[in-house]
N, C-alpha and C positions, 0 to 999 in steps of 0.2 A: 669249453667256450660257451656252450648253451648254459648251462648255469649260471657264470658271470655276466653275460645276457640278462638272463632273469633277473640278479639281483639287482643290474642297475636300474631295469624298469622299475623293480620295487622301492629304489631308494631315490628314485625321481619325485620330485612332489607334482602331485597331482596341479594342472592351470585349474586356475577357479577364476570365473566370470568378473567383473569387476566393472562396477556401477560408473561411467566416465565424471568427473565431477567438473560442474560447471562454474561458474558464478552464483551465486543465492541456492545452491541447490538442496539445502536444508530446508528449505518452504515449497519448492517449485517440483522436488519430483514427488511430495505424500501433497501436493494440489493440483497434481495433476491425474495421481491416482482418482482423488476425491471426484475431480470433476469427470474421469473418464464414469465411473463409477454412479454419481447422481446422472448420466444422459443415457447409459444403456441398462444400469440394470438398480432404479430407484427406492425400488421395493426394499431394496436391501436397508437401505439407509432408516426403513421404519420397521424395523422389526422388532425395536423395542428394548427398554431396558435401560442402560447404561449407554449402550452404544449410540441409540436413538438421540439419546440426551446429550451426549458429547458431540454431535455431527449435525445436528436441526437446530439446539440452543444453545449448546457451552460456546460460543466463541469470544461472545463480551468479556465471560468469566476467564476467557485463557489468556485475553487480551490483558484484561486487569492483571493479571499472574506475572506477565511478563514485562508489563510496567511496575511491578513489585521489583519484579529482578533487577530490570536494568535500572531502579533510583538506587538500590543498596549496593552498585557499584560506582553510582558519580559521587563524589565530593563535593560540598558546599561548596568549595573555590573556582566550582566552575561554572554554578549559575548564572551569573552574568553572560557566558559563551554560550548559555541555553536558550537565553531571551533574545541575543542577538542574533542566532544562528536561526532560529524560528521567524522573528521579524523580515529576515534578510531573504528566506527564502520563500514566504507567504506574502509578499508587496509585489514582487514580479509577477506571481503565480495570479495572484488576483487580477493585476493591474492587465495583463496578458490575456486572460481568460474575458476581461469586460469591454477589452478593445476588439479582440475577435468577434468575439456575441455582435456588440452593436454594431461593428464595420457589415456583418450579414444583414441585419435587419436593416440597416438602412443602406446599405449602396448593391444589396441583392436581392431585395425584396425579400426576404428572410428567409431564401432557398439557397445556400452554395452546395451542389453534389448533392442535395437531400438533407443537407446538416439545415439545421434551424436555429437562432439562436438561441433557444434552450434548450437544446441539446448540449450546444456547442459552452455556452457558458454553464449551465446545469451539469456539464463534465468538467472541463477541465480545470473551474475553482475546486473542485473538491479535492481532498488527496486520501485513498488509502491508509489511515494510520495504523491498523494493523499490519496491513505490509509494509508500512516504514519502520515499525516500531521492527519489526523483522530483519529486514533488511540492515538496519542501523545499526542491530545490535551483534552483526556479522561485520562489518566493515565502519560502524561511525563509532568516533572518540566519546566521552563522555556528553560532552554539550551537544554532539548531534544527535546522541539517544534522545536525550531528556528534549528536545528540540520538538517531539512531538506534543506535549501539552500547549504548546504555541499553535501547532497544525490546528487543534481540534477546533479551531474558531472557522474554520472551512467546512464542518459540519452542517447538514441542515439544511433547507432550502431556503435558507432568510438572505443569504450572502447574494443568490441569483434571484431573490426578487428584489432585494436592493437596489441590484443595478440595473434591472428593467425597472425601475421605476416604481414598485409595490412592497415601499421600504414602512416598518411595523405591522405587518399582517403577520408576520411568524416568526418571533422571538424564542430563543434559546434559551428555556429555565435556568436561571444561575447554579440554582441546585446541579443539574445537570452539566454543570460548565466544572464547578467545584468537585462532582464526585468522579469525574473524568481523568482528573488531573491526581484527585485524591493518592491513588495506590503510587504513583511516581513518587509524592512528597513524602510519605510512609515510608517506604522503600528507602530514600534519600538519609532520613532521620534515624532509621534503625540500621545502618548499615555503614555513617558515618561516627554512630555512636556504639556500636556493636561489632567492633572488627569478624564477631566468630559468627555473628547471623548473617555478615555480607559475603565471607566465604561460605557461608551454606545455602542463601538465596543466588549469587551470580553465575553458581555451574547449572541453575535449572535452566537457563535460558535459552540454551541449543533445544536440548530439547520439547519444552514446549513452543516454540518455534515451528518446531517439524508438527506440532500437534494442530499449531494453529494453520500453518497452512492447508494438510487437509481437511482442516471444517470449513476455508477458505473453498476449497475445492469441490467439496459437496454441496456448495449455493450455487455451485455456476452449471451451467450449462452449454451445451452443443449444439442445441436448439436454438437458442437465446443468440449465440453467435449468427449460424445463419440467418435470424429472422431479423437482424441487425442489416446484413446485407454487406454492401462496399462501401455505404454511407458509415455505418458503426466501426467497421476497420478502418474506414480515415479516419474518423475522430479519434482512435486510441493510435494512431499513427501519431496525428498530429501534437499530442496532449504529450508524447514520451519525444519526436522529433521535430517539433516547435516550441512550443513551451520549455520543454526540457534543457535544451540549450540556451534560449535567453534565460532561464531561471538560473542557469550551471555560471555563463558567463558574469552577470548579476552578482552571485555569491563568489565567484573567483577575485571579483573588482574589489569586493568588501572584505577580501582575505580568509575566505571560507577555500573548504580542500573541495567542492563543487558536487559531493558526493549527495549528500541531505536533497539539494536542487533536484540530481537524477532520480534520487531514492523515493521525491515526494513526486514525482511525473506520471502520478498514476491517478485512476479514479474509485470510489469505492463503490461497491453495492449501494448502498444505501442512497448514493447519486440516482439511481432509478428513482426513487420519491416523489425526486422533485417535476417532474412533469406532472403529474396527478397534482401535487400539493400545488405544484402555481395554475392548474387549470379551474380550480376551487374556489381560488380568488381571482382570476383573471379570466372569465369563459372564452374568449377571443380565443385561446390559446388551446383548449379543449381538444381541437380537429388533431393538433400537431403532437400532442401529447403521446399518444399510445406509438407514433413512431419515432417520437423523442426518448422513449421509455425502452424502445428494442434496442436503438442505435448507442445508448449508452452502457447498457448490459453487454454487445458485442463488444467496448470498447473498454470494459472492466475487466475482460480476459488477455485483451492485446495488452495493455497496460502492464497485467499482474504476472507476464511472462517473460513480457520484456523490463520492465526496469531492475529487476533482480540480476541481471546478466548485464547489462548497462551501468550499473554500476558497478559490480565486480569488474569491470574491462575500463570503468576511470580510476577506479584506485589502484589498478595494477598502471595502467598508462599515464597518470598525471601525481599519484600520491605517494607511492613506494619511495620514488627517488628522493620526495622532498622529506620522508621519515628518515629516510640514511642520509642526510645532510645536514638533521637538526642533531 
Protein backbone atom coordinates (compact mmCIF):
# COMPACT_ATOMS: atom_id res chain seq x y z
CA UNK A 1 0.00 0.00 0.00
CA UNK A 2 2.91 2.34 0.93
CA UNK A 3 4.59 2.00 -2.23
CA UNK A 4 1.53 2.62 -4.47
CA UNK A 5 1.29 5.59 -2.33
CA UNK A 6 4.63 6.70 -3.33
CA UNK A 7 4.21 6.18 -6.77
CA UNK A 8 1.18 8.21 -7.11
CA UNK A 9 2.82 11.06 -5.30
CA UNK A 10 5.58 10.55 -7.90
CA UNK A 11 3.49 10.50 -10.78
CA UNK A 12 1.43 13.53 -9.81
CA UNK A 13 2.76 16.70 -11.64
CA UNK A 14 4.08 18.97 -9.54
CA UNK A 15 1.17 22.67 -9.32
CA UNK A 16 3.34 25.31 -10.64
CA UNK A 17 2.46 29.04 -9.93
CA UNK A 18 0.81 30.53 -12.76
CA UNK A 19 1.11 34.35 -13.75
CA UNK A 20 -3.13 35.47 -13.77
CA UNK A 21 -3.55 36.99 -17.23
CA UNK A 22 -5.20 40.09 -17.42
CA UNK A 23 -6.11 42.35 -20.36
CA UNK A 24 -2.86 44.05 -22.03
CA UNK A 25 -0.81 42.15 -19.83
CA UNK A 26 2.14 41.79 -22.18
CA UNK A 27 3.04 45.54 -21.51
CA UNK A 28 1.60 46.17 -17.95
CA UNK A 29 3.24 43.23 -15.98
CA UNK A 30 7.47 43.87 -17.39
CA UNK A 31 6.05 47.92 -16.65
CA UNK A 32 5.27 47.45 -13.81
CA UNK A 33 8.32 45.53 -12.91
CA UNK A 34 10.25 48.52 -14.62
CA UNK A 35 8.45 51.08 -12.71
CA UNK A 36 8.65 49.07 -9.38
CA UNK A 37 12.32 48.84 -10.18
CA UNK A 38 13.29 52.66 -11.41
CA UNK A 39 11.31 53.98 -7.50
CA UNK A 40 13.16 51.51 -5.06
CA UNK A 41 16.22 50.52 -6.44
CA UNK A 42 17.38 53.02 -9.47
CA UNK A 43 20.94 52.43 -9.43
CA UNK A 44 20.16 49.39 -11.01
CA UNK A 45 18.84 50.92 -14.09
CA UNK A 46 22.62 52.64 -14.52
CA UNK A 47 24.89 50.17 -14.24
CA UNK A 48 25.71 50.41 -17.64
CA UNK A 49 26.17 48.67 -20.82
CA UNK A 50 23.52 47.23 -22.90
CA UNK A 51 21.15 47.21 -20.24
CA UNK A 52 21.54 50.91 -19.41
CA UNK A 53 21.06 51.61 -23.01
CA UNK A 54 17.98 49.64 -23.61
CA UNK A 55 16.01 50.93 -20.31
CA UNK A 56 17.25 55.11 -20.32
CA UNK A 57 17.30 55.42 -24.40
CA UNK A 58 16.12 52.42 -26.56
CA UNK A 59 12.40 53.22 -26.30
CA UNK A 60 11.95 55.39 -29.53
CA UNK A 61 14.20 52.65 -31.21
CA UNK A 62 11.62 49.84 -29.86
CA UNK A 63 8.90 51.91 -30.69
CA UNK A 64 10.19 52.30 -34.37
CA UNK A 65 10.57 48.44 -34.25
CA UNK A 66 7.26 47.69 -33.58
CA UNK A 67 5.81 50.21 -35.93
CA UNK A 68 8.11 48.00 -38.53
CA UNK A 69 5.98 45.11 -37.50
CA UNK A 70 2.73 46.17 -37.15
CA UNK A 71 2.90 48.09 -41.19
CA UNK A 72 4.32 44.59 -42.51
CA UNK A 73 1.15 43.11 -41.46
CA UNK A 74 -1.71 45.71 -42.73
CA UNK A 75 -2.50 45.65 -46.36
CA UNK A 76 -2.66 48.63 -48.58
CA UNK A 77 -6.50 47.99 -48.81
CA UNK A 78 -6.90 49.13 -45.72
CA UNK A 79 -5.50 52.55 -45.48
CA UNK A 80 -8.29 54.53 -45.97
CA UNK A 81 -9.73 52.73 -42.34
CA UNK A 82 -6.24 54.16 -41.02
CA UNK A 83 -6.98 57.64 -41.90
CA UNK A 84 -10.50 57.46 -40.76
CA UNK A 85 -10.04 55.54 -37.70
CA UNK A 86 -7.18 58.12 -36.50
CA UNK A 87 -9.31 61.16 -37.69
CA UNK A 88 -12.41 59.71 -35.77
CA UNK A 89 -10.71 59.20 -32.80
CA UNK A 90 -8.38 62.44 -32.48
CA UNK A 91 -11.44 65.33 -33.18
CA UNK A 92 -13.25 64.09 -30.06
CA UNK A 93 -10.04 63.67 -28.20
CA UNK A 94 -8.92 67.24 -28.87
CA UNK A 95 -12.21 68.81 -29.10
CA UNK A 96 -12.83 67.25 -25.43
CA UNK A 97 -9.55 68.06 -24.09
CA UNK A 98 -10.07 72.11 -25.25
CA UNK A 99 -13.55 72.29 -23.92
CA UNK A 100 -12.39 70.96 -20.39
CA UNK A 101 -9.13 73.20 -20.27
CA UNK A 102 -11.06 76.35 -21.12
CA UNK A 103 -14.45 75.65 -19.26
CA UNK A 104 -11.55 75.82 -15.97
CA UNK A 105 -9.90 78.67 -16.82
CA UNK A 106 -12.76 80.57 -17.35
CA UNK A 107 -15.76 79.61 -15.25
CA UNK A 108 -13.11 78.35 -12.18
CA UNK A 109 -10.67 80.77 -12.32
CA UNK A 110 -8.34 78.14 -13.61
CA UNK A 111 -8.42 75.94 -10.19
CA UNK A 112 -10.98 72.74 -10.40
CA UNK A 113 -9.52 70.22 -7.42
CA UNK A 114 -5.97 71.80 -8.22
CA UNK A 115 -6.20 70.80 -12.07
CA UNK A 116 -5.35 73.91 -14.12
CA UNK A 117 -5.86 74.31 -17.49
CA UNK A 118 -2.72 73.14 -18.51
CA UNK A 119 -2.58 70.44 -16.89
CA UNK A 120 -5.85 69.45 -17.62
CA UNK A 121 -5.56 70.17 -21.61
CA UNK A 122 -1.47 69.63 -21.56
CA UNK A 123 -2.90 65.87 -20.50
CA UNK A 124 -5.52 64.89 -21.95
CA UNK A 125 -4.81 66.09 -25.81
CA UNK A 126 -1.95 64.01 -25.82
CA UNK A 127 -2.13 60.16 -26.30
CA UNK A 128 0.45 57.57 -25.40
CA UNK A 129 1.42 56.16 -28.89
CA UNK A 130 3.63 53.84 -27.55
CA UNK A 131 1.09 52.33 -25.45
CA UNK A 132 -1.40 52.50 -28.28
CA UNK A 133 0.74 51.22 -30.68
CA UNK A 134 0.90 48.20 -27.79
CA UNK A 135 -2.21 47.92 -26.99
CA UNK A 136 -3.49 47.81 -30.64
CA UNK A 137 -1.38 45.42 -31.80
CA UNK A 138 -3.00 42.99 -29.10
CA UNK A 139 -6.59 43.68 -29.79
CA UNK A 140 -6.85 46.41 -33.06
CA UNK A 141 -7.42 45.14 -36.69
CA UNK A 142 -5.28 46.42 -39.25
CA UNK A 143 -6.44 50.12 -39.66
CA UNK A 144 -6.49 50.58 -35.92
CA UNK A 145 -2.67 49.72 -35.75
CA UNK A 146 -1.58 51.80 -38.41
CA UNK A 147 -4.24 54.37 -36.86
CA UNK A 148 -1.34 55.66 -34.71
CA UNK A 149 0.58 57.69 -37.37
CA UNK A 150 -2.72 59.91 -37.37
CA UNK A 151 -2.22 60.07 -33.20
CA UNK A 152 1.28 61.46 -33.59
CA UNK A 153 -0.23 64.89 -34.45
CA UNK A 154 -1.06 65.12 -30.64
CA UNK A 155 2.49 65.18 -29.99
CA UNK A 156 4.19 68.26 -28.66
CA UNK A 157 3.16 71.06 -26.78
CA UNK A 158 2.01 73.20 -29.90
CA UNK A 159 -1.61 71.37 -29.80
CA UNK A 160 -2.07 72.96 -26.02
CA UNK A 161 -0.72 76.37 -26.82
CA UNK A 162 -2.90 76.51 -29.80
CA UNK A 163 -5.78 76.33 -27.97
CA UNK A 164 -4.72 78.70 -25.20
CA UNK A 165 -4.24 80.92 -27.43
CA UNK A 166 -0.14 80.93 -28.32
CA UNK A 167 -0.68 79.30 -31.62
CA UNK A 168 3.04 79.31 -33.86
CA UNK A 169 5.42 79.59 -31.06
CA UNK A 170 6.19 75.76 -31.35
CA UNK A 171 5.82 73.97 -34.54
CA UNK A 172 6.44 70.31 -35.21
CA UNK A 173 9.53 69.87 -37.77
CA UNK A 174 7.93 68.16 -40.67
CA UNK A 175 11.01 66.17 -40.72
CA UNK A 176 9.99 64.88 -37.42
CA UNK A 177 6.31 64.43 -38.52
CA UNK A 178 7.72 62.33 -41.82
CA UNK A 179 10.34 60.18 -39.80
CA UNK A 180 7.51 59.12 -37.26
CA UNK A 181 5.46 57.81 -39.54
CA UNK A 182 8.48 56.56 -41.67
CA UNK A 183 8.98 52.79 -40.22
CA UNK A 184 4.87 52.07 -40.48
CA UNK A 185 5.09 52.88 -44.32
CA UNK A 186 8.49 50.65 -44.65
CA UNK A 187 6.86 48.19 -42.81
CA UNK A 188 3.46 48.48 -44.95
CA UNK A 189 5.63 48.38 -48.33
CA UNK A 190 7.77 45.39 -47.51
CA UNK A 191 5.54 43.15 -46.15
CA UNK A 192 2.78 43.89 -48.76
CA UNK A 193 5.34 43.25 -51.29
CA UNK A 194 7.37 40.49 -49.48
CA UNK A 195 4.82 37.89 -48.17
CA UNK A 196 8.23 35.99 -46.45
CA UNK A 197 9.51 39.40 -44.68
CA UNK A 198 5.88 39.99 -43.24
CA UNK A 199 5.77 36.48 -41.83
CA UNK A 200 9.25 37.19 -40.20
CA UNK A 201 8.69 40.88 -39.17
CA UNK A 202 4.58 40.25 -37.52
CA UNK A 203 5.70 37.29 -34.90
CA UNK A 204 8.19 40.18 -33.34
CA UNK A 205 5.59 42.08 -32.03
CA UNK A 206 4.55 40.36 -28.70
CA UNK A 207 7.52 40.48 -27.83
CA UNK A 208 8.94 43.61 -28.38
CA UNK A 209 6.04 44.82 -26.86
CA UNK A 210 6.73 43.15 -23.55
CA UNK A 211 10.18 44.96 -24.15
CA UNK A 212 8.70 48.25 -24.67
CA UNK A 213 6.65 48.18 -21.89
CA UNK A 214 9.41 47.84 -19.41
CA UNK A 215 11.43 50.82 -20.73
CA UNK A 216 7.82 52.31 -20.38
CA UNK A 217 8.19 51.37 -16.73
CA UNK A 218 11.54 52.35 -15.84
CA UNK A 219 10.64 56.31 -16.62
CA UNK A 220 8.05 56.27 -14.20
CA UNK A 221 7.93 56.51 -10.92
CA UNK A 222 6.32 56.14 -7.31
CA UNK A 223 7.56 59.33 -6.38
CA UNK A 224 6.23 61.23 -9.38
CA UNK A 225 2.71 59.53 -8.45
CA UNK A 226 2.59 60.86 -4.91
CA UNK A 227 3.95 64.19 -5.54
CA UNK A 228 0.93 64.36 -8.23
CA UNK A 229 -1.23 64.07 -5.21
CA UNK A 230 -5.45 63.54 -5.71
CA UNK A 231 -5.27 66.32 -8.26
CA UNK A 232 -2.88 64.03 -10.79
CA UNK A 233 -5.15 60.72 -10.04
CA UNK A 234 -8.19 62.87 -11.10
CA UNK A 235 -6.78 63.99 -14.16
CA UNK A 236 -5.71 60.33 -15.30
CA UNK A 237 -9.18 59.41 -13.80
CA UNK A 238 -10.70 61.69 -15.76
CA UNK A 239 -8.72 61.48 -19.37
CA UNK A 240 -9.41 57.10 -19.27
CA UNK A 241 -13.41 57.86 -17.48
CA UNK A 242 -14.40 61.04 -19.30
CA UNK A 243 -12.71 61.51 -22.27
CA UNK A 244 -12.63 57.86 -22.87
CA UNK A 245 -16.19 57.28 -23.16
CA UNK A 246 -17.23 60.29 -25.26
CA UNK A 247 -14.12 59.52 -27.53
CA UNK A 248 -15.55 55.45 -27.37
CA UNK A 249 -19.08 56.68 -27.93
CA UNK A 250 -17.92 59.17 -30.94
CA UNK A 251 -16.08 56.26 -32.77
CA UNK A 252 -18.99 53.74 -32.03
CA UNK A 253 -21.50 56.49 -34.13
CA UNK A 254 -18.86 56.58 -37.04
CA UNK A 255 -18.77 52.69 -37.06
CA UNK A 256 -15.57 52.11 -35.32
CA UNK A 257 -15.48 48.70 -32.81
CA UNK A 258 -14.66 51.89 -29.95
CA UNK A 259 -11.45 50.00 -29.02
CA UNK A 260 -8.58 52.83 -30.66
CA UNK A 261 -10.91 55.62 -28.49
CA UNK A 262 -10.16 53.54 -25.07
CA UNK A 263 -6.76 52.41 -26.29
CA UNK A 264 -5.62 56.22 -27.11
CA UNK A 265 -7.26 57.57 -23.40
CA UNK A 266 -4.06 57.80 -21.99
CA UNK A 267 -1.34 60.38 -21.70
CA UNK A 268 2.34 60.14 -22.53
CA UNK A 269 5.47 61.18 -20.71
CA UNK A 270 6.40 63.42 -22.83
CA UNK A 271 3.01 65.46 -21.83
CA UNK A 272 5.27 66.68 -18.80
CA UNK A 273 7.04 69.06 -21.37
CA UNK A 274 4.62 70.90 -21.91
CA UNK A 275 4.19 72.97 -18.83
CA UNK A 276 7.93 74.06 -18.93
CA UNK A 277 7.60 74.62 -22.69
CA UNK A 278 4.26 76.96 -22.44
CA UNK A 279 5.85 78.69 -19.35
CA UNK A 280 8.68 79.86 -21.85
CA UNK A 281 6.41 81.63 -23.80
CA UNK A 282 3.72 82.35 -21.63
CA UNK A 283 5.43 83.51 -18.06
CA UNK A 284 1.92 84.19 -16.60
CA UNK A 285 1.84 80.56 -16.40
CA UNK A 286 5.44 79.81 -14.83
CA UNK A 287 3.72 79.65 -11.00
CA UNK A 288 1.43 76.65 -12.26
CA UNK A 289 3.79 74.77 -14.10
CA UNK A 290 5.96 72.64 -11.78
CA UNK A 291 2.53 71.54 -10.26
CA UNK A 292 1.15 70.96 -13.79
CA UNK A 293 4.35 69.04 -14.30
CA UNK A 294 3.67 66.62 -11.13
CA UNK A 295 -0.05 66.25 -11.63
CA UNK A 296 0.48 64.92 -15.16
CA UNK A 297 3.25 62.42 -14.45
CA UNK A 298 0.75 60.97 -11.59
CA UNK A 299 -1.77 60.81 -14.37
CA UNK A 300 0.69 59.02 -17.12
CA UNK A 301 0.71 55.85 -14.58
CA UNK A 302 -3.10 55.97 -13.96
CA UNK A 303 -3.63 56.06 -17.64
CA UNK A 304 -0.95 53.43 -18.61
CA UNK A 305 -2.68 50.85 -16.22
CA UNK A 306 -5.73 51.35 -16.95
CA UNK A 307 -6.35 51.59 -20.42
CA UNK A 308 -4.68 48.20 -21.22
CA UNK A 309 -7.42 46.46 -19.10
CA UNK A 310 -10.15 48.77 -20.34
CA UNK A 311 -9.76 47.93 -23.42
CA UNK A 312 -9.24 44.18 -23.03
CA UNK A 313 -12.90 44.30 -21.18
CA UNK A 314 -14.45 46.35 -24.45
CA UNK A 315 -13.38 43.98 -26.87
CA UNK A 316 -14.36 41.15 -24.84
CA UNK A 317 -17.89 42.97 -23.83
CA UNK A 318 -18.81 45.03 -27.12
CA UNK A 319 -16.42 43.13 -30.05
CA UNK A 320 -16.28 39.43 -29.82
CA UNK A 321 -19.97 39.15 -30.46
CA UNK A 322 -19.94 41.38 -33.34
CA UNK A 323 -16.51 39.23 -35.02
CA UNK A 324 -18.94 35.89 -34.63
CA UNK A 325 -21.71 37.54 -36.47
CA UNK A 326 -19.68 38.92 -39.55
Amino acid sequence: MASSETTANQSAPAKRFKVPRIPGDIMIYPMIAGLLINTFCPQVLEIGGFFTNATRGGANAVVAAILLFVGAGISFKSTPGVVKTGIVVLIPKLVLAAALGLGVAYLFNDNFLGLSSVSIIGGISFCNMALYTGIMSEYGNESEQGAVGILFFTAGPTVTMIILGVSGLANIPLGTVVGSVLPLVIGMVLGNLFPFIRNLLVPGTNPAIAVLGFQLGCSMSLVSFVTGGISGILLGLITVFVAGPVTFAFERLMGGTGKPAVACSTIAGTAMTTPAALAEVAPKYAAIAPVAYAQIATAVIITAVLAPILTGWVDKRFCQGEAESK
